[in-house]
N, C-alpha and C positions, 0 to 999 in steps of 0.2 A: 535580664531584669528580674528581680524577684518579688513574686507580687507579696502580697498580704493582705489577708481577710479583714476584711473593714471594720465585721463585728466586732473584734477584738479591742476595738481603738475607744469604745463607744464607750463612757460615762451614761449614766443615771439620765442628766440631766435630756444629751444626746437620744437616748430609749425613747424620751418623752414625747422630742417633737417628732425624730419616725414614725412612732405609729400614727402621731397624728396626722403626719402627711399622709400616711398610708392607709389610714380610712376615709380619708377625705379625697386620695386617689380611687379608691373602691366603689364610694358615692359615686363621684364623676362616671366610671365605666360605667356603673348600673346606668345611672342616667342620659350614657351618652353613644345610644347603640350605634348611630348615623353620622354620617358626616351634619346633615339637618341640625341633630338635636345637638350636636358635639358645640356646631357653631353657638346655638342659640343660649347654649350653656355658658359658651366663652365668653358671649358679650352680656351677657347677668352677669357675671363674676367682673369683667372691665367695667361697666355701670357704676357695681356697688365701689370701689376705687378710684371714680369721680374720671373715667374715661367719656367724652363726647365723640358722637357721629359725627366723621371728617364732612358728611352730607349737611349737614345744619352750620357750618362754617360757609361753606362754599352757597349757599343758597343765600346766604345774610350776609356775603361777602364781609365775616368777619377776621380781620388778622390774625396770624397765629404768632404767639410769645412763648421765649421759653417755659418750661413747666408745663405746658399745656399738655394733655395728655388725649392722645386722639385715636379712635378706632377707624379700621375702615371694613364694612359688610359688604362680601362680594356675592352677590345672589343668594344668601343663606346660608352657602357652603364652603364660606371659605373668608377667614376673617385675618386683616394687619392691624397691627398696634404700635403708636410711635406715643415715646414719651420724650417730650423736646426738649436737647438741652442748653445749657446756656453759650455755646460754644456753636459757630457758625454750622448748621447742618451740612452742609460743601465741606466739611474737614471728617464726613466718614460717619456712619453707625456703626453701634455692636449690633448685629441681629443674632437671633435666634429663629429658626425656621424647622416647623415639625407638619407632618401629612397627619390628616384626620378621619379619611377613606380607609375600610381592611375590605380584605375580601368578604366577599357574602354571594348572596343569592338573589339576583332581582327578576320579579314578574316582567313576562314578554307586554306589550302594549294589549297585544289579542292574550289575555291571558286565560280568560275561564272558558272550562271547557269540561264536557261529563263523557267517563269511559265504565261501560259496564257497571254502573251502579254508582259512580265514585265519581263526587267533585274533584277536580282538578286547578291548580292555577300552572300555568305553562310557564317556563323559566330560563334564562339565560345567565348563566355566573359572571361574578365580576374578580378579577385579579387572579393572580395562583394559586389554586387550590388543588387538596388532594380531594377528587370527588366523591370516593370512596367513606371520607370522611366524616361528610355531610350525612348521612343516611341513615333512619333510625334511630337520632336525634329531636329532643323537643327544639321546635322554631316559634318566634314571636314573628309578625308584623311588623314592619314600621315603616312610614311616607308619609307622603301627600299625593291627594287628587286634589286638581284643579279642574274645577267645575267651566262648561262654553261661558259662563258671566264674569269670571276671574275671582270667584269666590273661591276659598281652600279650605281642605278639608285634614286634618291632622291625623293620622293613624299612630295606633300604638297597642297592639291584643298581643295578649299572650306572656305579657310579664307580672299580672299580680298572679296572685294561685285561684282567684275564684274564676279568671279569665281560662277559656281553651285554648291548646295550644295544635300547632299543625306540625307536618314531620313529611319525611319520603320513605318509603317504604323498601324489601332490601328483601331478598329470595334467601328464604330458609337453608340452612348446613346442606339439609337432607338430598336438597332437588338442586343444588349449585355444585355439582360437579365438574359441568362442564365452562361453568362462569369461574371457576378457580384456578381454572387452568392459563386464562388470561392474564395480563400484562396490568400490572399496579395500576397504569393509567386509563386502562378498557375496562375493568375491572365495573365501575358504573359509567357509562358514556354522558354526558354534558345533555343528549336529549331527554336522558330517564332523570332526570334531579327536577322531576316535577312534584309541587305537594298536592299528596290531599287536605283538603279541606271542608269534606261532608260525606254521607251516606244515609241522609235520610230524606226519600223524597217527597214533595208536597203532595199534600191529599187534597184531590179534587172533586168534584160531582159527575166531572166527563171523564170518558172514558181512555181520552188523551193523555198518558202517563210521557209519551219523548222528555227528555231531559228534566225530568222530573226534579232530581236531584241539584241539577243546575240553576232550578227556577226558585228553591226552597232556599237556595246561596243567595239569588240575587234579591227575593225578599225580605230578607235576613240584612241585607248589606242596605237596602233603601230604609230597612226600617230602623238600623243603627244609626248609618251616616249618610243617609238621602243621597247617595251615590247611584246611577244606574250604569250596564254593562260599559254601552259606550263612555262612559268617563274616565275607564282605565287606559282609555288613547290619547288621554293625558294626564298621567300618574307617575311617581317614581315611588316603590312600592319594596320593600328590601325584607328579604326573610332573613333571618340571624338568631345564631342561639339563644333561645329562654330562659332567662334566668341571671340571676344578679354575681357579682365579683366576692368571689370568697376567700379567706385565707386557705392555704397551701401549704402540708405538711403539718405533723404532728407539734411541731415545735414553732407554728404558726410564722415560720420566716420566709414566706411567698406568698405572693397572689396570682390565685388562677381567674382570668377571666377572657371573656372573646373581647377581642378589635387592642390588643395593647401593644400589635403594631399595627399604628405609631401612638397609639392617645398614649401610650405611658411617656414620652415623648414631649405629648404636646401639652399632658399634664404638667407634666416638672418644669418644662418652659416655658407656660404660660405661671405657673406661682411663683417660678421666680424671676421674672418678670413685673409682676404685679406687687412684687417684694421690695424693690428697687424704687424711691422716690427722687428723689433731686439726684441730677443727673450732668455733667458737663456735656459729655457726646451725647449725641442722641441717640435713642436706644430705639429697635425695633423687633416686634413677634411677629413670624409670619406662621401663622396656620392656616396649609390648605386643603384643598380637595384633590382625587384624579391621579394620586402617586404610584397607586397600585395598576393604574393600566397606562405610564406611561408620561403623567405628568400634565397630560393633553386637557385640552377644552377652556373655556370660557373660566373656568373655576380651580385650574390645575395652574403650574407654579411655570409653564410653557406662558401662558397668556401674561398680557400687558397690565393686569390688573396692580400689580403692585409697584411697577414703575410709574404709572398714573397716578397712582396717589402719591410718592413722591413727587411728583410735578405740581402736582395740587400745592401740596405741601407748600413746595416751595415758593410757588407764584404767591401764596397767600400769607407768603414771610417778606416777599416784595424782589422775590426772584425769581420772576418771568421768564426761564432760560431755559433751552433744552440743554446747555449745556452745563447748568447747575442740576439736573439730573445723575449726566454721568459721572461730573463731580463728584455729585453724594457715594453712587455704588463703587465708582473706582478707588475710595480711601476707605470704605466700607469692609469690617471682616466679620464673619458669621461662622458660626457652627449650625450645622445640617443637623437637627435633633433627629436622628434616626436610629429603629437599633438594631445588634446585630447577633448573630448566630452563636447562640452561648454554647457552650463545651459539654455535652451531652456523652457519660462514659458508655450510655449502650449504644451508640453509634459512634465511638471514636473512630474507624474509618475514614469517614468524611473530615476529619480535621488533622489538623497540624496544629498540636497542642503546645506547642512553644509559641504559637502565633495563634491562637484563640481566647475568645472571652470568658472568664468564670464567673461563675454566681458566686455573689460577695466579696469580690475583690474591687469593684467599684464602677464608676465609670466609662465607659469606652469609646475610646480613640480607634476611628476606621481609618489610615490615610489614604487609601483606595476601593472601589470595591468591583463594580464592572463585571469582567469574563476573563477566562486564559490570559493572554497576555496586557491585561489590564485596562481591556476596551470598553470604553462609556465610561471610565472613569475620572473623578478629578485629579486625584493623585497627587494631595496639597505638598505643598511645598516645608523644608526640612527647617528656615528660618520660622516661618509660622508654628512650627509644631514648638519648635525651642521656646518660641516666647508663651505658648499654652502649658507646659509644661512648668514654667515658672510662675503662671499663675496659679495652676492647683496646686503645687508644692505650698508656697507663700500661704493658700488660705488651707493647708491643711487638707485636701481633697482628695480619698480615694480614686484612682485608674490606673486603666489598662489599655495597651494596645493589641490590635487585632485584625486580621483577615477577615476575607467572610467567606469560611473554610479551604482544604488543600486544593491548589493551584491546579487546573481545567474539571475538578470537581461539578463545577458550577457559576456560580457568578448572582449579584444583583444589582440594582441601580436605587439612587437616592435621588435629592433634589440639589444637591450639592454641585452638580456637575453644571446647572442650570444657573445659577446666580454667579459660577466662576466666570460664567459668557459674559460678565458683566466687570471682569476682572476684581471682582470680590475675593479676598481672601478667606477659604472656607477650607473647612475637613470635617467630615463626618462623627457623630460625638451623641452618644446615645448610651443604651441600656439593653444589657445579655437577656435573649428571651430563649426558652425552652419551645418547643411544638410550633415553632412561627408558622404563621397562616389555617395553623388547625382552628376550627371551630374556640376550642380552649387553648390558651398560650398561658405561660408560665414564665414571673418574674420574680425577682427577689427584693425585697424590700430594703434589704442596704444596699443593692446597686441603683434604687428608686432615690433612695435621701441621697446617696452619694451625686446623682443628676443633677438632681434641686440643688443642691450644694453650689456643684461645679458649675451650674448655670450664673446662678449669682455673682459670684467668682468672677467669671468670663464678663458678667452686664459692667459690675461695679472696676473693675477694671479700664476705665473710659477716661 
């Protein structure tokens, strides 16, 4: 198959609304370092498009009609969207489904702690990362503490410039000769990715200097956000890169920023999503949490949350079934918005470039992704690709198909494999990222509009 550069295809007109997506993709990341904030962003954005809480139906046992357009908030971190169409919901959605979790850095419960002169917050990583990575980097804050009354407390330092920011610190050229000699992955061990966060200790009249340092932290932290020690044994508290989404390259035709896998993703799916009004099938977005370690928990795409609110759904369309659930997902097909391992010339090694994604050729199409001989995979089927294929041709749509690099290389997992359990028709269907999982990752912005596009495409196709 021969690709081509999507740039080339692009009109004037075309230029206009890329960048506009593409700053208003930029906004999002700056704005949306967390799974938290990603959520509470998504459901401002459904709001302003006249989306209602599936909660405020089901409380006032009001029926639902077509047109109706409904969110549903799953603990903050993890949000669906159904816009209803006129067409009996039992005859199958189009989803869209993207993760809204990257790797980062989160505070242990017991986190603060002083070592020789130097605050400390104690740390545990979440998802795969290179640890090496993390180190000698500016970090922001971002959580919530949940005070014993159930009051919360919002965190967010280290993203304007007059804020401080915090970092982990990394042994000089000079004195690391024998830490160099170690294994990419020992290289920083998972217990030293702790940050500082002070060196100056409070002055007092007594003569009691202990933890000096640690005490000038924690009057510092009561006196910003009336927080004390024990409140962080119930917190979720996430270190992550500082600093906002910028363009990439001279010729401004990328965006470098942290967490764009997946929000680039869940960016392009959620706008075009909210793009799409009147509707026959009914159409659904699922944005969640918990992809990066697995899928698992209450707010990841393993839990019952999203089959429940179809059931909701449907009892309150006057289809009290469980068996108009499986109905719904068994005629239901969905693309897995996730993305994948773009074609990097100083590591070609790792790829089989006949079978990987490039920047600016569009789109891309995963039909597998898993381990060696294609374990944990979904591994869609060849009639469903047939018929995706004639939709982005039809609308004009840059893609590509792709692995996720040469075969026992390595391997990953998406969410795609988890809604197939539901005999959903799915393939993996996302956007070539450069550095994935690094601190800063690297996209292209005509693989970003070519998304948006295809997503559309894929909704209105119903």
């Amino acid at each position: 198959m021969k690709k081509k550069n999507a740039w080339l295809k692009y009109t004037e007109e075309d230029l206009v609304k890329l960048n506009e997506i593409c700053e208003d993709y930029k906004s999002f990341l700056t704005i949306s370092k967390t799974e938290r904030e990603a959520t509470k962003e998504i459901i401002k954005r459904a709001e302003q498009k006249g989306y209602k809480d599936l909660e405020e139906y089901i409380k006032n046992n009001n029926r639902i009609l077509p047109g109706d357009k409904i969110y549903v908030n799953n603990k903050g971190k993890a949000v669906a969207l159904f816009n209803i169409g006129t067409r009996p919901i039992t005859e199958g959605m189009n989803i869209l489904g993207a993760h809204i979790d990257s790797p980062r850095i989160d505070l242990k419960a017991n986190a603060l702690y002083e070592s020789d002169g130097f605050a400390y917050f104690d740390t545990h990583y979440y998802g795969g990362i290179k640890k090496y990575q993390w180190v000698t980097l500016p970090l922001s804050l971002h959580g919530v503490v949940v005070k014993k009354d159930g009051s919360k407390i919002e965190i967010s330092l280290g993203e304007n410039e007059e804020e401080p920011v915090v970092g982990i610190t990394d042994l000089l050229p000079h004195l690391a000769q024998e830490q160099m000699k170690k294994e990419g992955s020992k290289l920083i061990e998972g217990e030293d990715l702790d940050i500082i966060i002070g060196n100056k200790p409070l002055k007092t009249d007594t003569k009691d200097e202990k933890e000096a340092v640690k005490q000038n932290i924690l009057n510092l932290l009561k006196e910003k956000y009336d927080i004390e020690e024990d409140d962080f044994l119930s917190a979720e508290i996430e270190a992550v890169p500082a600093g906002q989404a910028r363009d990439f390259g001279l010729d401004k035709s990328m965006v470098m920023a942290y967490g764009q896998d997946d929000r680039v993703c869940a960016y392009t799916s959620l706008e075009a999503f909210l793009e799409v009004e009147d509707t026959q099938k009914t159409l659904s977005c699922i944005l969640v949490d918990k992809e990066e370690i697995g899928s698992v928990g209450a707010t990841g795409m393993c839990s019952h949350f999203y089959d429940n609110a179809i059931a909701e759904i449907c009892a309150l369309m006057g289809n009290d079934s469980p068996l108009a659930v499986r109905r719904v997902l068994n005629h239901s097909k969905m693309l897995s918005s996730d993305v994948n391992a773009a074609y990097d010339p100083l590591y070609k090694s790792a790829m089989d470039k006949r079978n990987a994604s490039e920047f600016g050729q569009g789109v891309v199409f995963c039909k597998f992704t898993g381990s060696r001989g294609k374990s944990g995979s979904n591994d869609a089927n060849a009639e469903y690709i047939a018929e995706l294929r004639n939709i982005m041709d039809n609308a004009n749509v840059s893609f590509q198909v792709s692995e996720l690099g040469k075969v026992d290389i390595g391997g990953g997992g998406t969410i795609a494999y988890i809604l197939a359990n539901y005999n959903v028709e799915v393939i993996d269907c996302g956007v070539g990222v450069l550095s994935m999982h690094a601190p800063w990752e690297v996209t292209s912005k005509a693989d970003i509009y070519e998304a948006y596009r295809g997503y559309i495409a894929f909704l209105k196709n119903a």
